[in-house]
N, CA, C and O atoms as a GROMACS GRO file, in nm:
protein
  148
    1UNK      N    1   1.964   1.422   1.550
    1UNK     CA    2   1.965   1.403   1.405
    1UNK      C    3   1.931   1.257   1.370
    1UNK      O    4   1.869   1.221   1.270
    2UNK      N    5   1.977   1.187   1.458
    2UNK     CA    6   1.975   1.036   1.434
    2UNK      C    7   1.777   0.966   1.465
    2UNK      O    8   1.719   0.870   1.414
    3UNK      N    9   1.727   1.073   1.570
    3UNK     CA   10   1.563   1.024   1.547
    3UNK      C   11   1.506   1.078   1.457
    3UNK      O   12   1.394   1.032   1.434
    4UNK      N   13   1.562   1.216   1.353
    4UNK     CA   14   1.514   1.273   1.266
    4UNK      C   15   1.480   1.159   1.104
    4UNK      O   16   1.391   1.130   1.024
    5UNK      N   17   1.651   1.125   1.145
    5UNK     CA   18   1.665   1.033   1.022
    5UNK      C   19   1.562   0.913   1.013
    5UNK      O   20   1.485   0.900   0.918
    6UNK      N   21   1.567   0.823   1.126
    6UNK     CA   22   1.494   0.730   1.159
    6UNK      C   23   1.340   0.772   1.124
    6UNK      O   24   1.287   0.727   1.023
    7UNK      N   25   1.275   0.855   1.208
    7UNK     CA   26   1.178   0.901   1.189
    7UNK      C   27   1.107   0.901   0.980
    7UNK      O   28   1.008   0.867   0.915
    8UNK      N   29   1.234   0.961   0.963
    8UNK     CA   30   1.207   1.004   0.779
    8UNK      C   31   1.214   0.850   0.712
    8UNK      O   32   1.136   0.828   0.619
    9UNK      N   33   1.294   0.756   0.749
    9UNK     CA   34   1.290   0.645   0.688
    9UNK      C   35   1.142   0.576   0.722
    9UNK      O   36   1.081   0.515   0.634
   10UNK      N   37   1.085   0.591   0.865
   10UNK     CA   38   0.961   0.497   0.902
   10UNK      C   39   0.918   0.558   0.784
   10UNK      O   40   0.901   0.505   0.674
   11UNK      N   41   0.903   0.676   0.820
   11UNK     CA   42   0.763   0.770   0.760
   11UNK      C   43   0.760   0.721   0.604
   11UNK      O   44   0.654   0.712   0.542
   12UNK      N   45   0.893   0.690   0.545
   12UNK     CA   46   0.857   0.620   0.370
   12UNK      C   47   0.856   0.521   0.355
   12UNK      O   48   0.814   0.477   0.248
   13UNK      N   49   0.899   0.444   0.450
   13UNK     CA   50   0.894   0.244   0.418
   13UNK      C   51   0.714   0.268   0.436
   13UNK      O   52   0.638   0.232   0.347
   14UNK      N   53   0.671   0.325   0.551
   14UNK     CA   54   0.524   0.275   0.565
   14UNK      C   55   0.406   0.340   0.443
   14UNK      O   56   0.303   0.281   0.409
   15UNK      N   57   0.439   0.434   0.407
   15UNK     CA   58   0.373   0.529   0.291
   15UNK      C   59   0.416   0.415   0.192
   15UNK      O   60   0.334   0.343   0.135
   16UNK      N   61   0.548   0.403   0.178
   16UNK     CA   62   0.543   0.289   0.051
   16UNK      C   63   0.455   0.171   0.062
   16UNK      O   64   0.369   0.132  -0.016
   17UNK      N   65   0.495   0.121   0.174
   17UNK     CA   66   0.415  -0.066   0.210
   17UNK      C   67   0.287   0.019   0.194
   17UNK      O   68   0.246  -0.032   0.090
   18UNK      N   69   0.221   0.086   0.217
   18UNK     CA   70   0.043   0.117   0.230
   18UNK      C   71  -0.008   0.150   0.098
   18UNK      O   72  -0.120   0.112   0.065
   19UNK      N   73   0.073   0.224   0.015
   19UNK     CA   74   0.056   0.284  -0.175
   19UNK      C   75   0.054   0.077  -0.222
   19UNK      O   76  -0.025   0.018  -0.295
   20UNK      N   77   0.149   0.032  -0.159
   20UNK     CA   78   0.204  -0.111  -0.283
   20UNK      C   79   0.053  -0.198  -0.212
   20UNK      O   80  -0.008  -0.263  -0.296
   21UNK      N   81   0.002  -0.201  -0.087
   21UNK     CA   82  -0.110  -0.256  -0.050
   21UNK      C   83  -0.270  -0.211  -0.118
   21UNK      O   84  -0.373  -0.273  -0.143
   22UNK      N   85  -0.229  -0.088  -0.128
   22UNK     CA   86  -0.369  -0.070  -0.172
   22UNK      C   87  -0.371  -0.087  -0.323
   22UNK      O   88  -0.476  -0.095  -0.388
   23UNK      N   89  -0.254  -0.091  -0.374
   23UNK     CA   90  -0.245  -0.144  -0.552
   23UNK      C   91  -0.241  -0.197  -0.562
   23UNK      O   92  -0.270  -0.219  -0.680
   24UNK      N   93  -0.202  -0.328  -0.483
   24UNK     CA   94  -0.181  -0.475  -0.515
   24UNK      C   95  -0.352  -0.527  -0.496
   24UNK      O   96  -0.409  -0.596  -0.580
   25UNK      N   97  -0.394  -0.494  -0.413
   25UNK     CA   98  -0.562  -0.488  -0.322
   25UNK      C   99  -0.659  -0.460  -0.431
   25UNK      O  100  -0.757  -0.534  -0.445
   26UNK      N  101  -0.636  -0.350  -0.517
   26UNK     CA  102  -0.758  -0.330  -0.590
   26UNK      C  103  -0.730  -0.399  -0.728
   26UNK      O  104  -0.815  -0.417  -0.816
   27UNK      N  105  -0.597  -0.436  -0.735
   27UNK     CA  106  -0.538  -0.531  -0.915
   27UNK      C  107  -0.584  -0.652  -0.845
   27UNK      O  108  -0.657  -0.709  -0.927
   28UNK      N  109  -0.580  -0.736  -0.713
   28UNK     CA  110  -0.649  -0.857  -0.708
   28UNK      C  111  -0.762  -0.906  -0.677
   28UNK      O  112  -0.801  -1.022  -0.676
   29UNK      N  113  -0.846  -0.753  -0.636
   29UNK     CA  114  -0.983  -0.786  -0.626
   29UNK      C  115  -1.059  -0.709  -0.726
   29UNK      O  116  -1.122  -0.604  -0.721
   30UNK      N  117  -1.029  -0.809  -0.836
   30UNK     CA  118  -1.092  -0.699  -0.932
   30UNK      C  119  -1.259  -0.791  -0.990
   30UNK      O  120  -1.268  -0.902  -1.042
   31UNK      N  121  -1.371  -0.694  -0.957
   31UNK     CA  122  -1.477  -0.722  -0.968
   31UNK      C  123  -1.502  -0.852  -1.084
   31UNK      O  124  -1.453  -0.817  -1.192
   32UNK      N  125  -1.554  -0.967  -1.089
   32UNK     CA  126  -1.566  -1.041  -1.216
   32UNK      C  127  -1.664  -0.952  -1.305
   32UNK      O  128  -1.729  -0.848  -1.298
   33UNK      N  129  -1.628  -1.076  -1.409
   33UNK     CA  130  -1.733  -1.014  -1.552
   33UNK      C  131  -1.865  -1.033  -1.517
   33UNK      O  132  -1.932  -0.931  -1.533
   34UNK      N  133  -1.930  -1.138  -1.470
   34UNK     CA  134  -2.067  -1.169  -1.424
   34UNK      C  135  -2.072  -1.162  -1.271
   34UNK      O  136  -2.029  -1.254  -1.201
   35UNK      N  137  -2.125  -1.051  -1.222
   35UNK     CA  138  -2.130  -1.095  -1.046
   35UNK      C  139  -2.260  -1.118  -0.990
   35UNK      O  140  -2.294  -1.100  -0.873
   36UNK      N  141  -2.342  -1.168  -1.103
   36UNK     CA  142  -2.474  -1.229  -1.068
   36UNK      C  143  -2.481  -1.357  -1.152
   36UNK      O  144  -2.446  -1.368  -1.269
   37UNK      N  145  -2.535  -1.458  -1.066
   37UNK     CA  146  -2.551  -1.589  -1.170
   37UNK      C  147  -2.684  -1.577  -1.251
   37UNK      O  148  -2.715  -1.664  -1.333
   0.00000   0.00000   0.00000
C-alpha cells in the first residue's frame, strides 16, 4: 500500500511541475509585437 501511495503522489507532483512548466513557458515566451526589424 505504501508503494501504491508513493507511486500516486510521484505521479501528481510531476503532472503538476510539467502543466506549471509548460504555462509558465508559453506566458514567458510570448512572441513580440514586431519579430522582424
Amino acid at each position: 500500500f505504501v508503494v501504491d501511495r508513493l507511486f500516486f503522489w510521484t505521479f501528481i507532483i510531476f503532472t503538476t511541475i510539467g502543466t506549471l512548466t509548460i504555462f509558465l513557458d508559453a506566458s514567458l515566451h510570448l512572441p513580440p509585437e514586431k519579430p522582424f526589424p
